[in-house]
N, CA and C atoms as an extended XYZ file, in Angstrom:
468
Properties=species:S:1:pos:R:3:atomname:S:1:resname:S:1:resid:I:1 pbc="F F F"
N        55.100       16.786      -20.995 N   UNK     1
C        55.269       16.434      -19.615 CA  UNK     1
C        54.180       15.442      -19.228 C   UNK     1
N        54.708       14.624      -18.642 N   UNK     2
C        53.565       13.143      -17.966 CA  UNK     2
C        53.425       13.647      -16.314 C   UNK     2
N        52.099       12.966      -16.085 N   UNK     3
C        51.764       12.897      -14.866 CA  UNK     3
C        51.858       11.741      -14.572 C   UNK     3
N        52.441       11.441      -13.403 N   UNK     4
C        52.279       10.001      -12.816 CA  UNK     4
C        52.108       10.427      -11.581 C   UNK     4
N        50.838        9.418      -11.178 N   UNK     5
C        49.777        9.190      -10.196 CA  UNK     5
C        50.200        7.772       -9.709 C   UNK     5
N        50.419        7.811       -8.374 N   UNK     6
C        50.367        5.972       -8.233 CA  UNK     6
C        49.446        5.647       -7.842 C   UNK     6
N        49.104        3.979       -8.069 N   UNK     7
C        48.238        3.081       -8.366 CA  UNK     7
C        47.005        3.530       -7.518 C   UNK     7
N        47.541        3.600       -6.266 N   UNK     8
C        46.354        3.518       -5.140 CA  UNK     8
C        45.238        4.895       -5.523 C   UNK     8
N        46.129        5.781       -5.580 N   UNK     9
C        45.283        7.062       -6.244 CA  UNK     9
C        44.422        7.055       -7.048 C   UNK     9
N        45.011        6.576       -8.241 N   UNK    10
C        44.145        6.050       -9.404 CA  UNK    10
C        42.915        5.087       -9.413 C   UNK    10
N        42.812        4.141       -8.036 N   UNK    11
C        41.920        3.438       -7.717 CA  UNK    11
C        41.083        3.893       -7.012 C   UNK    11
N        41.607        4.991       -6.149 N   UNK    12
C        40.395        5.762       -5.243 CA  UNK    12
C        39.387        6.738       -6.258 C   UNK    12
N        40.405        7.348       -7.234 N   UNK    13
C        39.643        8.067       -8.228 CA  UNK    13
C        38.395        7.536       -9.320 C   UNK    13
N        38.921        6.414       -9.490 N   UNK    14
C        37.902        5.334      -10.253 CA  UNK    14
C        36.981        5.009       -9.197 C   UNK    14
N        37.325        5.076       -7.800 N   UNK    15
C        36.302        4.006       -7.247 CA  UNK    15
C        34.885        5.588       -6.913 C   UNK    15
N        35.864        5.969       -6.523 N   UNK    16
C        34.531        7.984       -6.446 CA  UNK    16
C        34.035        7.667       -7.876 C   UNK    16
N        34.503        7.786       -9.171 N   UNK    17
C        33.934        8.022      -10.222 CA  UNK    17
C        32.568        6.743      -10.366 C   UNK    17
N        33.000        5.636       -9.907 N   UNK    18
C        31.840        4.697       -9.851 CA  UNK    18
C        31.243        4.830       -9.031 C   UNK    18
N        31.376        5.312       -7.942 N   UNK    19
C        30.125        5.771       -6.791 CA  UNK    19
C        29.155        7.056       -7.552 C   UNK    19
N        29.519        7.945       -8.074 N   UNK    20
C        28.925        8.837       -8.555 CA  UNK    20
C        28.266        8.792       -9.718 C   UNK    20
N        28.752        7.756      -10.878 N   UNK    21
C        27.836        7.554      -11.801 CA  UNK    21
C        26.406        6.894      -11.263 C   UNK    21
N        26.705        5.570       -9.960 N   UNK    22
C        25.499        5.061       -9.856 CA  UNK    22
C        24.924        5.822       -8.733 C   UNK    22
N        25.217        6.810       -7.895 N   UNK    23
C        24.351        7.379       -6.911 CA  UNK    23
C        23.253        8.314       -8.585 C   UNK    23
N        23.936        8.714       -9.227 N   UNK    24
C        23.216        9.578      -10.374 CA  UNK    24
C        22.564        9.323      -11.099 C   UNK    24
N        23.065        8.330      -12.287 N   UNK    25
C        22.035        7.638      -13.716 CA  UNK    25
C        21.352        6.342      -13.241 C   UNK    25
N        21.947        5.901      -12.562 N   UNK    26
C        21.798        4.156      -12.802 CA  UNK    26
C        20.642        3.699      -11.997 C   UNK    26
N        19.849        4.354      -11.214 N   UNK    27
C        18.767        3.923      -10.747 CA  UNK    27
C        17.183        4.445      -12.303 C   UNK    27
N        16.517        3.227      -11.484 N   UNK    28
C        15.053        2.989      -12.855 CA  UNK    28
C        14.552        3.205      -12.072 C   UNK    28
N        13.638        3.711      -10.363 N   UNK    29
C        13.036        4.229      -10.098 CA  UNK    29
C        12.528        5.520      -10.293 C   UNK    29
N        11.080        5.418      -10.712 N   UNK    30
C         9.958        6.399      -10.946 CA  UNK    30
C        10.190        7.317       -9.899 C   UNK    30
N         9.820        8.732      -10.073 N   UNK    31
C         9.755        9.685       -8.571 CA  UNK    31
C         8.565        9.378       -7.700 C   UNK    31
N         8.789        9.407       -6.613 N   UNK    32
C         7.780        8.989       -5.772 CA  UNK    32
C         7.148       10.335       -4.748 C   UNK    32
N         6.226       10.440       -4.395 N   UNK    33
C         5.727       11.570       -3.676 CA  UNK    33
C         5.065       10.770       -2.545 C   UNK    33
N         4.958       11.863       -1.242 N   UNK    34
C         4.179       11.355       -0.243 CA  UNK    34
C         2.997       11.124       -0.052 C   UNK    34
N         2.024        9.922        0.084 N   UNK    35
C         0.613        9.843        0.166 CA  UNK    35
C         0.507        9.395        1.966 C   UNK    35
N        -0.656        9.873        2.492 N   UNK    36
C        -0.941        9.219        3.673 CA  UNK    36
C        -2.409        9.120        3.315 C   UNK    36
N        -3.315        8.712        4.513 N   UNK    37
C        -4.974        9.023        4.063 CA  UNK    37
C        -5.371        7.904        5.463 C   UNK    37
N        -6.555        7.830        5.715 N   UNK    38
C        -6.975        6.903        6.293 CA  UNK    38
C        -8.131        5.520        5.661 C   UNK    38
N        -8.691        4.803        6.053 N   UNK    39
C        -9.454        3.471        5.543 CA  UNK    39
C       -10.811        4.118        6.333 C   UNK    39
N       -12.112        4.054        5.432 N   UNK    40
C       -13.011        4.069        7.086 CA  UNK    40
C       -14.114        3.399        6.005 C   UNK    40
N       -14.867        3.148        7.131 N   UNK    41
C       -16.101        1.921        6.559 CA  UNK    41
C       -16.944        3.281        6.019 C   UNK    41
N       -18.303        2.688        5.047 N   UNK    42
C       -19.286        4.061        4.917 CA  UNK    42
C       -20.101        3.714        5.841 C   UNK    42
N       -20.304        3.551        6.883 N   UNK    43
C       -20.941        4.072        8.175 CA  UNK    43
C       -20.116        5.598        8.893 C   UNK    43
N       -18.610        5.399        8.456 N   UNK    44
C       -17.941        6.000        8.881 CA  UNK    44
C       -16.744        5.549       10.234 C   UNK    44
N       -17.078        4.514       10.453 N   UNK    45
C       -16.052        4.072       12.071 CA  UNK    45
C       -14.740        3.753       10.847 C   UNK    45
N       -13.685        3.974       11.692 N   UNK    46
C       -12.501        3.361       10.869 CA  UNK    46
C       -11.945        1.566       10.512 C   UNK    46
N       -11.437        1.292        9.644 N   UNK    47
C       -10.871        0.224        9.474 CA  UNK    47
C        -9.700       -0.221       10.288 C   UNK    47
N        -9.635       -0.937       10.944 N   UNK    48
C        -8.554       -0.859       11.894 CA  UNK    48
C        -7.221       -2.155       11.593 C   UNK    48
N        -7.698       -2.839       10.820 N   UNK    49
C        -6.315       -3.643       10.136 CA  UNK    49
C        -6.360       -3.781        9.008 C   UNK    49
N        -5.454       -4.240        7.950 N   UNK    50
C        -5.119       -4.478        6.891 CA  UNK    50
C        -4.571       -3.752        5.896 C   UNK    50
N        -4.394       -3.854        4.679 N   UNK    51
C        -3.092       -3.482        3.697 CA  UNK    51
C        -3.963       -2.275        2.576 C   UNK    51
N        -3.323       -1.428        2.680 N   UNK    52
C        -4.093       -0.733        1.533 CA  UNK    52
C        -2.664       -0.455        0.130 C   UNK    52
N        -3.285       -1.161       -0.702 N   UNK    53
C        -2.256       -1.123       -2.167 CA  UNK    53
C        -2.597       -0.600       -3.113 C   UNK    53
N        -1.970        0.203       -4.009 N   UNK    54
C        -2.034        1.287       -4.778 CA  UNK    54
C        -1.442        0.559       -5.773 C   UNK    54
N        -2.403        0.289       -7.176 N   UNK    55
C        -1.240       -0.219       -8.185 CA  UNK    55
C        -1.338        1.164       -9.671 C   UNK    55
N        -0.340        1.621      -10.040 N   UNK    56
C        -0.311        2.529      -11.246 CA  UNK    56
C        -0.782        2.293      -12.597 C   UNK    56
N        -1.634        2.857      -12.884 N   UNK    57
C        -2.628        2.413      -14.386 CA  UNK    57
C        -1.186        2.264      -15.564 C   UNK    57
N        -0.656        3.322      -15.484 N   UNK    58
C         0.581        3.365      -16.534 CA  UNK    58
C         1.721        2.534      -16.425 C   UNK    58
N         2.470        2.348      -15.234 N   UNK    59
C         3.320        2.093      -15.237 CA  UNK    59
C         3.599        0.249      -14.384 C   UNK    59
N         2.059        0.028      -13.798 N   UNK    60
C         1.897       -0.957      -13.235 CA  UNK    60
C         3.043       -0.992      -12.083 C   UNK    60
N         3.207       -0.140      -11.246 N   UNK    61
C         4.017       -0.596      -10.060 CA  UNK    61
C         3.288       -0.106       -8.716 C   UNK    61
N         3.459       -0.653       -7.704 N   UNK    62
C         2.715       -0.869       -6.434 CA  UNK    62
C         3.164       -0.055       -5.560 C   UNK    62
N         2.085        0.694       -4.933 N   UNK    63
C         2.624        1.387       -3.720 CA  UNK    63
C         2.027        0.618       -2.648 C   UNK    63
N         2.297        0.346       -1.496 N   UNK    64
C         1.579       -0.281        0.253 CA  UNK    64
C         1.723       -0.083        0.919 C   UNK    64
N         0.951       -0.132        2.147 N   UNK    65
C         0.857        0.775        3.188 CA  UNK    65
C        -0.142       -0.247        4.220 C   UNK    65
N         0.399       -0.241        5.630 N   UNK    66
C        -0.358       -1.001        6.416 CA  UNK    66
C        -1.694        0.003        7.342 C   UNK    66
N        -2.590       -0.807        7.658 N   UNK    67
C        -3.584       -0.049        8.089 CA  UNK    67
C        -3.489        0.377       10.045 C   UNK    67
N        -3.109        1.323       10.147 N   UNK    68
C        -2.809        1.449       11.358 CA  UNK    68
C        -4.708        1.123       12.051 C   UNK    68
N        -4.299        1.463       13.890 N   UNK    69
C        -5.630        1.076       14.460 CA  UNK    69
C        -6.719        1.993       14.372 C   UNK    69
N        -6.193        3.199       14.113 N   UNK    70
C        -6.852        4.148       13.909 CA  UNK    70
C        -6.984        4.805       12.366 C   UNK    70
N        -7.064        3.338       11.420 N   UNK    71
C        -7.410        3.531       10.194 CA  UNK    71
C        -6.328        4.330        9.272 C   UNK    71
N        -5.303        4.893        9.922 N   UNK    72
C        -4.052        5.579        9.020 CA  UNK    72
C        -3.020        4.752        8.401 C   UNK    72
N        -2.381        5.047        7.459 N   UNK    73
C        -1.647        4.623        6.574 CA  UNK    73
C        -0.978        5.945        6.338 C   UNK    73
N         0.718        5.273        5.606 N   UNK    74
C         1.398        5.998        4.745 CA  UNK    74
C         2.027        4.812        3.410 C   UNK    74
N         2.174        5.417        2.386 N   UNK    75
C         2.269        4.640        1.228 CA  UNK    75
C         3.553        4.553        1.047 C   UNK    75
N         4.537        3.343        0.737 N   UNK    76
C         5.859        2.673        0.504 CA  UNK    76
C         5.917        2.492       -0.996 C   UNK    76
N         6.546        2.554       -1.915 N   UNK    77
C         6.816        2.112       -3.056 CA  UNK    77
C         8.119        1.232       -2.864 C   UNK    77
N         9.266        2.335       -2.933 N   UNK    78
C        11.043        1.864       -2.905 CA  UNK    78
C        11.440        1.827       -1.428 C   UNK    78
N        10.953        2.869       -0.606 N   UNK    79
C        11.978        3.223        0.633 CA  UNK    79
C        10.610        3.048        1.718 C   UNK    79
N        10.766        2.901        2.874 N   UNK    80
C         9.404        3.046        3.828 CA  UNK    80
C         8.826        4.431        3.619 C   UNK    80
N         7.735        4.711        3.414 N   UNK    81
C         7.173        5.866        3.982 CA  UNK    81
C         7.381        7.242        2.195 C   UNK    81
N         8.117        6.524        1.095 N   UNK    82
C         8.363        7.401        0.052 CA  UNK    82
C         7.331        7.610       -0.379 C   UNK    82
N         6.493        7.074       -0.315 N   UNK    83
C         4.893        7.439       -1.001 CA  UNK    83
C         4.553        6.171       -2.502 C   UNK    83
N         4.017        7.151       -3.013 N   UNK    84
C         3.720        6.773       -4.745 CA  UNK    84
C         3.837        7.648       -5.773 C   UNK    84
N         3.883        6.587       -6.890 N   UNK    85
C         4.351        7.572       -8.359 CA  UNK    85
C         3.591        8.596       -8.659 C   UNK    85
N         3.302        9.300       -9.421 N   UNK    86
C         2.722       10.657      -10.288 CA  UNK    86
C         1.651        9.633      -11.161 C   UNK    86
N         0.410       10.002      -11.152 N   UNK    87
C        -0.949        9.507      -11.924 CA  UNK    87
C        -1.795        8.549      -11.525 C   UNK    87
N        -2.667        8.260      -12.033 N   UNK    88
C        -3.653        7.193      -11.363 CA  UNK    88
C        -3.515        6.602      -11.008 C   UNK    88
N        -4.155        5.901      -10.061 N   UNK    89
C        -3.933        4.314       -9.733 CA  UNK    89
C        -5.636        3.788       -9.319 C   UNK    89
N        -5.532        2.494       -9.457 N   UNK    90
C        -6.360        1.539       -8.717 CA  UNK    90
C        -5.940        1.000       -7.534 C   UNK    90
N        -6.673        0.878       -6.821 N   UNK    91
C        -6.756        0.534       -5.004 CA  UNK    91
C        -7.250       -0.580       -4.665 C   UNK    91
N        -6.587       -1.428       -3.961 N   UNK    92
C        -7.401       -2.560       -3.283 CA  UNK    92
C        -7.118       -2.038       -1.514 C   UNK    92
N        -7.980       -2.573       -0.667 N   UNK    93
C        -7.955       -2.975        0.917 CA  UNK    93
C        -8.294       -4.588        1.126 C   UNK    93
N        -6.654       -5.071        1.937 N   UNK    94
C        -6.776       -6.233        1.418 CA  UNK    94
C        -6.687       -6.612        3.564 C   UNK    94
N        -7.497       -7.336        3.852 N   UNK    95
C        -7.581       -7.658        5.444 CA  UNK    95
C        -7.359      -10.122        5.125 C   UNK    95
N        -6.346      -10.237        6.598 N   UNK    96
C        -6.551      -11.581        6.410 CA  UNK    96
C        -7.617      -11.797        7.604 C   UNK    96
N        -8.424      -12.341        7.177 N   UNK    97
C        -9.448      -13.160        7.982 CA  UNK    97
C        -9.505      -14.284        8.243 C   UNK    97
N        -8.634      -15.129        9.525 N   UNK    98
C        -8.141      -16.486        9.792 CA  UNK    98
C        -9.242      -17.091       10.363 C   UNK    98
N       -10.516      -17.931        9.997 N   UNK    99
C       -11.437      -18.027       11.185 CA  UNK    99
C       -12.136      -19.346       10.854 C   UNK    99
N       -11.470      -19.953        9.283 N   UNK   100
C       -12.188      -21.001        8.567 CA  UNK   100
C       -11.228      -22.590        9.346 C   UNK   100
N       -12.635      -23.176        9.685 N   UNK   101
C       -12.442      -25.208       10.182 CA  UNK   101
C       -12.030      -25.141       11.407 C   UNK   101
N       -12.010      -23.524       12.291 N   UNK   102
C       -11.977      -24.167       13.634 CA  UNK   102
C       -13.403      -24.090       14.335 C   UNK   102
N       -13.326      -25.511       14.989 N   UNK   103
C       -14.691      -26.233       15.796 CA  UNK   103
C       -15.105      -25.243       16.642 C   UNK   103
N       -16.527      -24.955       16.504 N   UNK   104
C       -17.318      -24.149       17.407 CA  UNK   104
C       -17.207      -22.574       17.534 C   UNK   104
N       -16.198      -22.301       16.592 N   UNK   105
C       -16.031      -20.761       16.152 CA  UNK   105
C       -16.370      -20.507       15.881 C   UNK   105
N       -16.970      -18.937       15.947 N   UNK   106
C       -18.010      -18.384       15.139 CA  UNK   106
C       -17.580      -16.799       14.861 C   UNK   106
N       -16.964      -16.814       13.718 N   UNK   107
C       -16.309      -15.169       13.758 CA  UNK   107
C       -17.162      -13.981       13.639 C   UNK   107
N       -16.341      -13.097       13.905 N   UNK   108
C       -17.725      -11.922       14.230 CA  UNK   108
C       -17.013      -11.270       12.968 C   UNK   108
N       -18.016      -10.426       12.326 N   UNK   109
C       -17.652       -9.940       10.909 CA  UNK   109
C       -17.656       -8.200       11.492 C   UNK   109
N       -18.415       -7.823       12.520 N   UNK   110
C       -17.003       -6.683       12.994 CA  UNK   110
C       -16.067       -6.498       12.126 C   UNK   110
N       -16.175       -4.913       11.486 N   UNK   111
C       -14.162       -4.679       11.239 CA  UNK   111
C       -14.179       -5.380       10.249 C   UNK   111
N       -14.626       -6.430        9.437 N   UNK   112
C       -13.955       -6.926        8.431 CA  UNK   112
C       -14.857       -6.246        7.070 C   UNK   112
N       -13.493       -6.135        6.494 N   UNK   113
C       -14.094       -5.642        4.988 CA  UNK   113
C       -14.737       -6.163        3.715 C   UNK   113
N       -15.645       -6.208        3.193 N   UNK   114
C       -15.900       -6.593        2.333 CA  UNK   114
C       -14.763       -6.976        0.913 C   UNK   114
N       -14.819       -8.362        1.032 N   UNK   115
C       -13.849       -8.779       -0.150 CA  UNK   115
C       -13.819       -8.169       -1.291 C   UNK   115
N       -14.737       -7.866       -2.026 N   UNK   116
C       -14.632       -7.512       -3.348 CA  UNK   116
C       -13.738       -5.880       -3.296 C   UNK   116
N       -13.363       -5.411       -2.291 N   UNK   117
C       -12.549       -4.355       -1.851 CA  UNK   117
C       -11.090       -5.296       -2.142 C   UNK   117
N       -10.626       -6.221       -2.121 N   UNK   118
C        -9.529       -6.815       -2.005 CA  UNK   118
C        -9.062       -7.383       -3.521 C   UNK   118
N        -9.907       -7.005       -4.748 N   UNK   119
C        -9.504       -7.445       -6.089 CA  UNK   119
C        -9.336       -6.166       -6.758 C   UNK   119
N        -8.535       -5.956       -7.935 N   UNK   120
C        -8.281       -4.551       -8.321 CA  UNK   120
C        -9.843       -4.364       -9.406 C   UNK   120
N        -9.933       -5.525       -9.980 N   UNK   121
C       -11.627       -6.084      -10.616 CA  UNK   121
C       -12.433       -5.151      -10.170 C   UNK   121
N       -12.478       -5.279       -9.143 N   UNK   122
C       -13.826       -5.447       -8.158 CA  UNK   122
C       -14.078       -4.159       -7.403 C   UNK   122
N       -13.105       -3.680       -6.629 N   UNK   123
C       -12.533       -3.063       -5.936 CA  UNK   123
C       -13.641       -1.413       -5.905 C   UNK   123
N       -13.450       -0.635       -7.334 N   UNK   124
C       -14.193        0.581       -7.671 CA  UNK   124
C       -12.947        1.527       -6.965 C   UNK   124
N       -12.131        1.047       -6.243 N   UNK   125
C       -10.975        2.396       -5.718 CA  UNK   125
C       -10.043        3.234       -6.531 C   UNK   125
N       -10.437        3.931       -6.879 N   UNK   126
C        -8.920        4.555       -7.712 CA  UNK   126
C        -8.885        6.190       -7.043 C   UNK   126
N        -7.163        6.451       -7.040 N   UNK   127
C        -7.085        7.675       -6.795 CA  UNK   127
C        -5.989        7.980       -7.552 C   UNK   127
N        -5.731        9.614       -7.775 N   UNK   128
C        -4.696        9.879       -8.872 CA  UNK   128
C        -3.831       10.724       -7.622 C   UNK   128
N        -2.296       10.406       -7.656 N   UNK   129
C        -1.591       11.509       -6.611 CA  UNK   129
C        -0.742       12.152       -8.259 C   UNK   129
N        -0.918       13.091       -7.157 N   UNK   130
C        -0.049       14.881       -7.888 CA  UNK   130
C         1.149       14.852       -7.149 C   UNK   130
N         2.536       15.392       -7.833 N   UNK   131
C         3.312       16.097       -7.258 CA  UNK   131
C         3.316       17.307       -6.820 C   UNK   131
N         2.394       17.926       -6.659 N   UNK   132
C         2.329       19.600       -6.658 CA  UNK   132
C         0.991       19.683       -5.219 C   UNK   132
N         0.911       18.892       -4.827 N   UNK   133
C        -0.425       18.846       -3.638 CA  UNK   133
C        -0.315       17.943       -3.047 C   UNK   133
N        -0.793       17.973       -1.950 N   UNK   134
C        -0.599       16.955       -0.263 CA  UNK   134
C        -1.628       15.939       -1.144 C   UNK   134
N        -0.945       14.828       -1.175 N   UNK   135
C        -1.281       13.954       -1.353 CA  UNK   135
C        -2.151       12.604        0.114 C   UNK   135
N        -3.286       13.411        0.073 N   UNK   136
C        -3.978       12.664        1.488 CA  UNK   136
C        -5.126       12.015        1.233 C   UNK   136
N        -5.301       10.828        1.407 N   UNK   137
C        -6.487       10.468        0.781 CA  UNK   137
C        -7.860        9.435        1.840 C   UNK   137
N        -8.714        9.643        1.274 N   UNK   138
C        -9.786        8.816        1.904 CA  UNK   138
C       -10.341        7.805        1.201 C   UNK   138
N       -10.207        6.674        1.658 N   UNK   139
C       -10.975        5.286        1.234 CA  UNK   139
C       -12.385        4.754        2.153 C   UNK   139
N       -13.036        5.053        1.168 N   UNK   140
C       -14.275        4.371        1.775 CA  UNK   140
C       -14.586        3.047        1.452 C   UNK   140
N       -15.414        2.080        2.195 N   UNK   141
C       -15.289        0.815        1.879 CA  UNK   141
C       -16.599       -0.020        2.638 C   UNK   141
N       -16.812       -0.395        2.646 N   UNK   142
C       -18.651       -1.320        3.016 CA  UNK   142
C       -17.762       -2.344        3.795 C   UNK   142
N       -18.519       -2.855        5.061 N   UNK   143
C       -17.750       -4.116        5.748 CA  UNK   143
C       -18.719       -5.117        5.237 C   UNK   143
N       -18.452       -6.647        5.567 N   UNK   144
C       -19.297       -7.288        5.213 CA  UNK   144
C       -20.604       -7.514        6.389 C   UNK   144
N       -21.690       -8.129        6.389 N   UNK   145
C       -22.745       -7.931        6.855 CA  UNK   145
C       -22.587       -9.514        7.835 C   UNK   145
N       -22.826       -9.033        9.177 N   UNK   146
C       -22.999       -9.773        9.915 CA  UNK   146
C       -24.326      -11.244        9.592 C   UNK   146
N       -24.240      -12.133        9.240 N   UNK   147
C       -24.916      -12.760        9.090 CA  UNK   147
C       -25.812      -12.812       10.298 C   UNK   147
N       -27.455      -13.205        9.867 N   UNK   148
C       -28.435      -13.571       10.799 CA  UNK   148
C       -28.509      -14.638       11.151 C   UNK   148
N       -28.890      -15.407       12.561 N   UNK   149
C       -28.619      -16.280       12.607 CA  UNK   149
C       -29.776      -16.866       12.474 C   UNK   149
N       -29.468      -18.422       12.225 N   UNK   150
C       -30.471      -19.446       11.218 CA  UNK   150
C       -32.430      -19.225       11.962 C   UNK   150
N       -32.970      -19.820       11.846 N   UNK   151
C       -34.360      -20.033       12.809 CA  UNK   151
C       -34.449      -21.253       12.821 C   UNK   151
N       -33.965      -21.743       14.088 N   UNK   152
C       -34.582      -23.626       14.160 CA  UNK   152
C       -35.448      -23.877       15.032 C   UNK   152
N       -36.009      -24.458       14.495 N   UNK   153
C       -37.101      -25.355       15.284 CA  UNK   153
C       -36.712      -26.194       16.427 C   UNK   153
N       -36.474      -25.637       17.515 N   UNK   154
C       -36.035      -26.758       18.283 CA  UNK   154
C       -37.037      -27.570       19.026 C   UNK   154
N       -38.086      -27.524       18.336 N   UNK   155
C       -39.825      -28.220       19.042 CA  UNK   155
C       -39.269      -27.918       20.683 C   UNK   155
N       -39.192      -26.795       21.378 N   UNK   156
C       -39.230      -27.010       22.682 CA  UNK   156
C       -40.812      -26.626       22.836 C   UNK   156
């Protein structure tokens, strides 16, 4: 005895069967867990802008996260807010500082972070997230140092 199915059937059935293979196997994303944490200078006041990025010793893929005003973050890999992979990573805090060739400006280094925080080189940040524990973390970080200003002679 034969079954006959018409066409349209047979296409809805194939088309479920291809939705379900790729909602299942077909993704290459790593599992991701939730990290949050905050940025704060070692004086202790918080960091109040810029990017904090998480890159994976093993697997080399990036988690990021923007620096809220009150120094908080949550970490993005694939989806907003999914976190980061399982094992170590190295850390940069990366801030843009727009303040270079305009006339008579003089930026205040306030709040801004020390660059060598912004190379994975350089940096000294690493943290390892677990799947099995709140993944919350603290970054400490040196701002850069207000320069002194010059001593001139103005023969008054």
């Amino acid at each position: 005895m034969q079954c006959k199915m018409p066409n349209n059937a047979r296409a809805a059935i194939f088309a479920q069967a291809l939705l379900i293979a790729v909602a299942v196997g077909c993704s290459d994303h790593l599992q991701t867990y939730p990290v949050s944490g905050k940025v704060q200078f070692s004086s202790g006041g918080a960091v109040h802008v810029g990017t904090v990025e998480l890159k994976s010793r093993e697997h080399k893929v990036h988690a990021r996260g923007q620096i809220q005003p009150d120094g908080s973050f949550s970490l993005t890999t694939y989806q907003e807010d999914d976190g980061a992979i399982e094992g170590d990573h190295d850390c940069v805090v990366v801030q843009m500082v727009v303040a270079e060739a305009v006339d008579a400006h003089r930026p205040s280094t306030i709040g801004v972070v020390d660059r060598r925080f912004a190379n994975y080189s350089t940096s000294g940040l690493a943290v390892q997230i677990e799947p099995t524990q709140l993944n919350e973390i603290v970054l400490v970080v040196d701002g850069i140092l207000k320069k002194q200003p010059e001593n001139h002679d103005h023969k008054n």
